[in-house]
C-alpha positions in Angstrom: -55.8 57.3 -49.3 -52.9 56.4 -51.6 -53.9 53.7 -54.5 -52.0 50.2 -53.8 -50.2 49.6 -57.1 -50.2 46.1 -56.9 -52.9 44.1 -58.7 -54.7 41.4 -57.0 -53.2 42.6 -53.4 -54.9 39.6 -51.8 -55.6 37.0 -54.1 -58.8 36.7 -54.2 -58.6 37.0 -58.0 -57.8 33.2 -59.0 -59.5 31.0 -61.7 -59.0 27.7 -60.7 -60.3 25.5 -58.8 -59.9 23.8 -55.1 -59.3 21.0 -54.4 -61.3 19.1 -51.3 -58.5 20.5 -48.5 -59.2 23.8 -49.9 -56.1 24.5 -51.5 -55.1 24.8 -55.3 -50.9 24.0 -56.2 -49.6 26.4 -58.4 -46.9 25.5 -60.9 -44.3 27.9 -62.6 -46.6 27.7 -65.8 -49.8 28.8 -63.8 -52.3 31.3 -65.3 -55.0 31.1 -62.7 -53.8 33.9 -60.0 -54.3 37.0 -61.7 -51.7 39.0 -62.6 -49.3 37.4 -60.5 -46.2 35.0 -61.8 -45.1 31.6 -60.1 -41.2 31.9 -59.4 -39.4 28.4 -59.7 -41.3 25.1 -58.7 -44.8 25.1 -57.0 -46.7 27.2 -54.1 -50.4 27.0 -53.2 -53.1 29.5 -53.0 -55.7 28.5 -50.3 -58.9 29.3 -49.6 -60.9 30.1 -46.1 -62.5 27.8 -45.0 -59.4 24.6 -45.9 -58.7 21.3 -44.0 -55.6 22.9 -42.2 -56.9 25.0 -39.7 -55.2 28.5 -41.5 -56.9 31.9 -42.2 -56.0 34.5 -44.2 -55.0 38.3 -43.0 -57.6 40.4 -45.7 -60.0 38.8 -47.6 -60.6 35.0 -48.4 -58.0 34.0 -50.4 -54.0 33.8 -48.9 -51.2 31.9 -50.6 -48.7 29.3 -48.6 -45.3 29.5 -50.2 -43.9 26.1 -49.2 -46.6 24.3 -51.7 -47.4 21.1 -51.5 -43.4 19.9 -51.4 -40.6 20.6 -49.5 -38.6 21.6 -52.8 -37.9 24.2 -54.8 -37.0 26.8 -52.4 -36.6 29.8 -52.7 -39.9 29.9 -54.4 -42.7 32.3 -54.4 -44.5 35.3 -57.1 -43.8 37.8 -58.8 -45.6 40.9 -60.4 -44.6 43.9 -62.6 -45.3 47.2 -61.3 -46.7 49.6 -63.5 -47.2 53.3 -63.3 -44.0 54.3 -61.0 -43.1 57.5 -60.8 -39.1 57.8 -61.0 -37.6 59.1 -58.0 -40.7 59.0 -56.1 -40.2 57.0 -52.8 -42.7 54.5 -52.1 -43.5 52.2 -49.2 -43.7 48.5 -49.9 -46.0 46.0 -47.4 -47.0 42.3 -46.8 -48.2 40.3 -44.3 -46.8 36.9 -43.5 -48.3 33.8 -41.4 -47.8 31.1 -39.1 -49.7 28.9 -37.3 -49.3 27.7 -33.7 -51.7 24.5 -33.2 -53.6 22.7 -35.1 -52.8 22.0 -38.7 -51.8 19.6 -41.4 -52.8 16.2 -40.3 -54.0 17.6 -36.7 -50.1 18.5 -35.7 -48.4 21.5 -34.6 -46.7 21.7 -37.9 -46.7 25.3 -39.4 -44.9 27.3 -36.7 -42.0 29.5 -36.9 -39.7 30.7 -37.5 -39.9 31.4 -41.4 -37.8 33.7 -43.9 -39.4 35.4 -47.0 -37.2 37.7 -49.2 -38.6 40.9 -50.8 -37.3 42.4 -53.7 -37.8 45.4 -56.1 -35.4 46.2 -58.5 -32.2 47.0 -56.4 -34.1 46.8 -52.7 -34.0 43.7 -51.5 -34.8 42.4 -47.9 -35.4 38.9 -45.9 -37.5 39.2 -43.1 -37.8 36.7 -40.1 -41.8 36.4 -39.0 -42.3 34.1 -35.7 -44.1 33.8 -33.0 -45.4 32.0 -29.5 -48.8 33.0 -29.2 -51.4 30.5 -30.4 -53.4 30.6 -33.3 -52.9 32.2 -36.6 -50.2 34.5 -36.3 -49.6 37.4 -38.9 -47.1 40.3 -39.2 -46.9 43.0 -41.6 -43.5 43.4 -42.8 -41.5 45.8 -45.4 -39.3 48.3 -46.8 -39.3 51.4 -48.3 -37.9 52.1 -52.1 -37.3 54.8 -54.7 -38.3 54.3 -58.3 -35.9 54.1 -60.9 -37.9 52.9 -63.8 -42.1 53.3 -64.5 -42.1 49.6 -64.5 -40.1 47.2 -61.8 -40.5 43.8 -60.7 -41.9 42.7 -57.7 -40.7 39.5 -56.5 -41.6 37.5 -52.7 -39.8 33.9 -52.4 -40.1 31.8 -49.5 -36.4 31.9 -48.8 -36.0 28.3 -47.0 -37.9 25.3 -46.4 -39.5 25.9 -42.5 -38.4 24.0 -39.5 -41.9 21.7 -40.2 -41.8 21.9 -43.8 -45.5 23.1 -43.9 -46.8 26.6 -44.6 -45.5 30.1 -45.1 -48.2 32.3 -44.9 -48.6 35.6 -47.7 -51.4 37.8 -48.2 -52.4 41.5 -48.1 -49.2 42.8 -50.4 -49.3 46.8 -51.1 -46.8 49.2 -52.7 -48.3 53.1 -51.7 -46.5 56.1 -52.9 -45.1 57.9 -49.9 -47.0 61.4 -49.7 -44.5 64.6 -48.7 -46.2 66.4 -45.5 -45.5 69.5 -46.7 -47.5 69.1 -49.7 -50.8 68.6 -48.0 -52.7 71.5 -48.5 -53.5 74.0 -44.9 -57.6 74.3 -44.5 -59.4 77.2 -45.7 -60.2 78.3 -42.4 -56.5 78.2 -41.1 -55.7 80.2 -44.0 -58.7 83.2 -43.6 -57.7 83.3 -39.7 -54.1 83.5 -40.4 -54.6 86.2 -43.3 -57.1 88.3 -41.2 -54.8 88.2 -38.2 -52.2 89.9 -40.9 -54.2 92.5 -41.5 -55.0 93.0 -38.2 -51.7 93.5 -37.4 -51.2 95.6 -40.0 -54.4 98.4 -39.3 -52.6 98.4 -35.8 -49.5 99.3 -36.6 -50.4 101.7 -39.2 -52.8 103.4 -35.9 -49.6 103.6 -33.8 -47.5 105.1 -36.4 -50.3 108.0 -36.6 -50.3 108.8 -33.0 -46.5 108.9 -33.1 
């Protein structure tokens, strides 16, 4: 399996502390979430089990980009990729969350539909996650990108404040080089049967041409 390149995929790497509701704001000067950058004003990171009813996709840890305000937006983290190969293509992944029922104050407050853009280097992409069914709702969402550089910024904003101002769900980011098929390597086995059937073939030609 191909190594995720991004540090602290989930979040469960974070210093601070929780509060009682189970949720920690995050300002642009914030050191606490490992390796990972606040960009403009404030998000959370919360924690499983928190007052709202949310759960994350991997892990324990999951961020909500809207914060604990309504302003700032687009708002979200960032993170330097190291260790890129140039012009190898790679496949980039998160997971984003809503919730249908129960949630801040007991309401039916961080539904759908929200936007998140995705960006590295010159790729860029907003995606659209929303959803009916009840519960917490995740999708996985992404794009695929070439390297240009050995080290490129990744950066994920909440693009716009959602319809109930509440909670855009992030967690579970990866960025996995793309493998070439016809790299991977044929089975011993396939290659003794295939190289015995030559031979084969050959001992029974070389039989015919003696009768001729």
């Amino acid at each position: 399996m191909a190594a995720n390149l991004v540090a602290n995929p989930s979040f469960e790497a974070f210093t601070g502390i929780f509060a009682g509701d189970g949720g920690s704001q995050l300002v642009s000067s914030s050191t606490t979430l490992t390796s990972w950058s606040i960009t403009n004003n404030e998000i959370a990171v919360l924690k499983n089990p928190n007052l709202y009813n949310l759960t994350p996709s991997d892990g324990n840890n999951f961020l909500d980009l809207t914060g604990y305000t309504s302003a700032g937006f687009p708002k979200g983290v960032s993170q330097t990729l190291n260790s890129l190969i140039v012009g190898q293509t790679y496949q980039f992944a998160m997971d984003l969350g809503i919730r249908n029922g129960a949630c801040v104050s007991g309401g039916n407050n961080c539904t759908g539909p929200i936007q998140v853009n995705a960006s590295i280097g010159s790729a860029s992409q907003t995606f659209t996650h929303n959803s009916l069914s009840p519960g917490n709702i995740w999708g996985t969402y992404g794009f695929d990108f070439t390297a240009t550089n050995t080290n490129m910024l990744l950066t994920i904003l909440g693009s716009s404040i959602p319809p109930d101002n509440f909670y855009i769900g992030l967690d579970n980011v990866s960025v996995n080089a793309i493998q070439n098929p016809s790299a991977v390597p044929v089975p011993a086995a396939v290659w003794l049967f295939s190289t015995g059937l030559l031979t084969l073939i050959g001992a029974l030609k070389k039989r015919q041409l003696s009768f001729a």
